[in-house]
N, C-alpha and C positions, 0 to 999 in steps of 0.2 A: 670510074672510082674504084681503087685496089680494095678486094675484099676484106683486108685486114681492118682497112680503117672503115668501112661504111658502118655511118651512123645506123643505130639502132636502138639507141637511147627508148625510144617507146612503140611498142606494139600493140596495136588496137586490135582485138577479136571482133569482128562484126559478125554478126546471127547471119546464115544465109539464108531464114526462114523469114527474115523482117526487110520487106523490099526497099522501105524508105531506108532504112541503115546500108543497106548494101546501093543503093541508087548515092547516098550523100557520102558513101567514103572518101572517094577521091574528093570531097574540100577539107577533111581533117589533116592537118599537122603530124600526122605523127608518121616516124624511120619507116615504119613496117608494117603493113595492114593484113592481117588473118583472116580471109572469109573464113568462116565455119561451119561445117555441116557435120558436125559430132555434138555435142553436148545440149548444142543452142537450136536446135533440130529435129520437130517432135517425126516420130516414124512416120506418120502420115501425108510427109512435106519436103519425105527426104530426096527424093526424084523430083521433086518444082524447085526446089535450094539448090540440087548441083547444076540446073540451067540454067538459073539465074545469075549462080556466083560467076559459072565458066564465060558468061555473056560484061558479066562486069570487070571480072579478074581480064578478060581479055582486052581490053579496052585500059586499061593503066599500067599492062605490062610495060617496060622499054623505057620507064622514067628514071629519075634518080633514089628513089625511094625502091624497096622491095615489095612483090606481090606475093602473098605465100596464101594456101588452102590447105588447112585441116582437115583432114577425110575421117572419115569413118572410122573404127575400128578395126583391125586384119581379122577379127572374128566376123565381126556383122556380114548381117546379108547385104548390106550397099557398099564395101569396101572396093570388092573388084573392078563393080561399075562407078566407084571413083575415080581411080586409078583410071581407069579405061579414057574417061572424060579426059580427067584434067592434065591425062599424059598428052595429049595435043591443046594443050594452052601453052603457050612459052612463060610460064610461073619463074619466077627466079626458087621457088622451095614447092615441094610439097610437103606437110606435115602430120607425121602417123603419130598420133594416140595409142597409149598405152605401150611403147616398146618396154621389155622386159629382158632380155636374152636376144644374144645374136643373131640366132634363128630367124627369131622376126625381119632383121634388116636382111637376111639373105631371101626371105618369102617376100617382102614389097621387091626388091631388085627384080625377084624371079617374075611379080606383077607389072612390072613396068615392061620386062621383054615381052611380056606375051600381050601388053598393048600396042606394041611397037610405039614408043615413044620418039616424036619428030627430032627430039635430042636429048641427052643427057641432063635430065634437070638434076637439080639438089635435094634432097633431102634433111631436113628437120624432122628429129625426135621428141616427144615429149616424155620424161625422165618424171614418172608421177605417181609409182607403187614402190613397197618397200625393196621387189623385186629389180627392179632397174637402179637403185641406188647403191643396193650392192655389185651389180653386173654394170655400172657407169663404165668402170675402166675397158671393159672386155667390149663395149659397145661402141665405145670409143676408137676403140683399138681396129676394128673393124669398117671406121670412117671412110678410108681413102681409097679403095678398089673393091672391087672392079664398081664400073659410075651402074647408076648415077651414086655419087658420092654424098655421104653425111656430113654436113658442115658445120649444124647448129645442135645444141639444146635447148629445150628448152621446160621448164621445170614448171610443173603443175604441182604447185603447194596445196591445195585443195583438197584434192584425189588423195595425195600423199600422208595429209595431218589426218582426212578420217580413216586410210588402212592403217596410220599407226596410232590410232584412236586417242590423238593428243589435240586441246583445243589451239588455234590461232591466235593469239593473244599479242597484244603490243610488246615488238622486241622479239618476238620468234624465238626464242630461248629454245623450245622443243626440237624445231625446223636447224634450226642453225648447224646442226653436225654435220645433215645431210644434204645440204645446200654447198655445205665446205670440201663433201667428198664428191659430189656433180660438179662441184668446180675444179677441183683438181683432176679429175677422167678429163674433163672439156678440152684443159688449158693444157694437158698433157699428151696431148693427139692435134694442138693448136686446132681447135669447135671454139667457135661462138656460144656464148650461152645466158639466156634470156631468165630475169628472177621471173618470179609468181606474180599470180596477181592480188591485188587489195578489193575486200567485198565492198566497203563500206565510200559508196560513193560521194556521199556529200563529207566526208573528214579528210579532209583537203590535209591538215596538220600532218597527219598519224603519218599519211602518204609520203609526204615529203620528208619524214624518219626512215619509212623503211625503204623507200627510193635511195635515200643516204647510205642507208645500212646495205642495201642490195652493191651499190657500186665501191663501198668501204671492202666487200667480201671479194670484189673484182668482177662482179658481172657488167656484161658489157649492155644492158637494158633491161626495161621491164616491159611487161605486158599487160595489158591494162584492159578493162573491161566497159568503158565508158569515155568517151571525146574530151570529155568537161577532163580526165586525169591526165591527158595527152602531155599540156603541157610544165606539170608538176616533172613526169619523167624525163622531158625533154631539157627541163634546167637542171635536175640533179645530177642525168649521166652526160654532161656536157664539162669541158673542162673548164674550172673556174679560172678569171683572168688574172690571178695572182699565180696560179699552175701553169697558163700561159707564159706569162712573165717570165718566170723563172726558168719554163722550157728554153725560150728563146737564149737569153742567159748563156746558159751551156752549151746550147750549141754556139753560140757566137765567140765564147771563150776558149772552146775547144779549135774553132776555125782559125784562132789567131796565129799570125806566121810563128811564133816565140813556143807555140803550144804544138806545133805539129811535131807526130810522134811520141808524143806524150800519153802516158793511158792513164795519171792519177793525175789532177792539180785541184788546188786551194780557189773556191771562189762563196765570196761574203759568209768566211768562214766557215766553210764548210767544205769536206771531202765529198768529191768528185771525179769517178770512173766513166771510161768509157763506156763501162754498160749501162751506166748513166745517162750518157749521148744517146745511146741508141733508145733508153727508153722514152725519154722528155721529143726526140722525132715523132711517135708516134704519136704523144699527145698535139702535135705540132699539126700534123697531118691530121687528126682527127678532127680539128677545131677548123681547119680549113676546109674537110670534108661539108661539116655541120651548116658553114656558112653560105655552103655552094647550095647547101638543099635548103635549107630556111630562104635564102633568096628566091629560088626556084618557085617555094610554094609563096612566097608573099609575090610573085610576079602573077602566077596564077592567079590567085584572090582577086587582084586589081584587075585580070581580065573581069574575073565572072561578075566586078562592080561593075565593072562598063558594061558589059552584055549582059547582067542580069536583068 
């Protein structure tokens, strides 16, 4: 599956201090599963989480969905022997908390050679002080060499509304500047980039607003903190089948023998560019992606009825 297009519609954070969340991830739904051993991870539990996650996380590498682990801090004292760990899982991300400054991504790189990592994995950022919001571009920019390479953001609204001591409020009014300048570093170095997440578990509603609002600003998923919001994300950052429709449309109009060579034409009144074509592909290919792993996981399901 081309990275450009893998679904990522929603990202579940599992605690790796909570065995039954990290034992039941692989039945949840969702693009992208987070163990965690930062936030959700009291100090006393942090050495039994990273052998628990690396024992799980290994075990669902290699599917069509993504395995990613949030480590530690680059300040704390369990950082390095994160890195150490999880650079022999074949992770498709590892993901550092708190980057702020370049520095940081050349100090994990410099942590990943001195674990000798079996290969090149990826790296995810989380983009969650007022520090990184402003250094987005410059961190971005720094994405692509030397590996392992930074692929994703992803934005901790959280962190970020209490350093800038503004409340969370329906509509994100406050958040919204800096969500619009993390997106443009992301999309500007071509990064993937993951919105925030919603506290308020049982307001199914509000979610499916700012899921809207997340993918109206162009991010490519959310991140979710609870199974039950899996599939709220998984229907808003999905293409809807009138977007479908329409994809097909244009490219099928543009394929027409009478149209080749043409870079503008007229269809159901409407101007029409090739950079048009090229965008409505990707929604094309996305929806095909989507379908290939929602299959996947509803084939799964039906094993674990039969053999459950």
């Amino acid at each position: 599956m081309a990275a450009s297009v893998r679904p990522r519609r929603s990202a579940l954070y599992v605690p790796g201090s909570n065995e039954r969340a990290v034992e039941k991830a692989g039945t949840v739904a969702a693009d992208v599963l987070i163990f965690d051993l930062e936030d959700s991870v009291p100090p006393a539990r942090k050495d039994s989480a990273r052998e628990a996650v690396a024992r799980a996380a290994g075990k669902l590498v290699g599917g069509r969905r993504e395995i990613v682990v949030r480590i530690n801090d680059l300040d704390s004292p369990w950082a390095a022997r994160d890195v150490a760990v999880m650079a022999g899982v074949s992770l498709d991300a590892i993901l550092i908390p708190k980057v702020e400054r370049t520095e940081d991504i050349r100090r994990v790189r410099a942590a990943f050679a001195a674990a000798q990592a079996r290969r090149a994995q990826n790296l995810w950022v989380m983009i969650e002080t007022p520090l990184a919001i402003v250094n987005a571009a410059a961190i971005a920019a720094v994405a692509a060499v030397p590996a392992p390479a930074v692929t994703a953001f992803v934005v901790g609204t959280n962190d970020l509304a209490a350093e800038l001591h503004v409340p969370v409020r329906p509509g994100r009014a406050a958040l919204l500047p800096h969500l619009a300048q993390a997106l443009l570093a992301a999309r500007a170095h071509d990064l993937a980039i993951l919105d925030g997440t919603f506290n308020d578990i049982d307001d199914r509603k509000t979610l499916q607003i700012e899921c809207r609002q997340g993918r109206d600003l162009g991010m490519d998923g959310k991140t979710v903190i609870h199974p039950s919001q899996v599939s709220v994300a998984n229907e808003a950052f999905a293409p809807e089948p009138e977007e479908l429709f329409w994809a097909r449309r244009v490219v099928e109009a543009f394929a027409l023998p009478e149209n080749s060579g043409v870079e503008v034409l007229r269809l159901a009144g409407r101007m029409v560019e090739r950079l048009h074509e090229r965008a409505v592909r990707r929604v094309i290919d996305l929806a095909g992606a989507i379908a290939t792993l929602d299959e996947d996981a509803r084939e799964k399901a039906k094993v674990r009825r039969t053999t459950g």
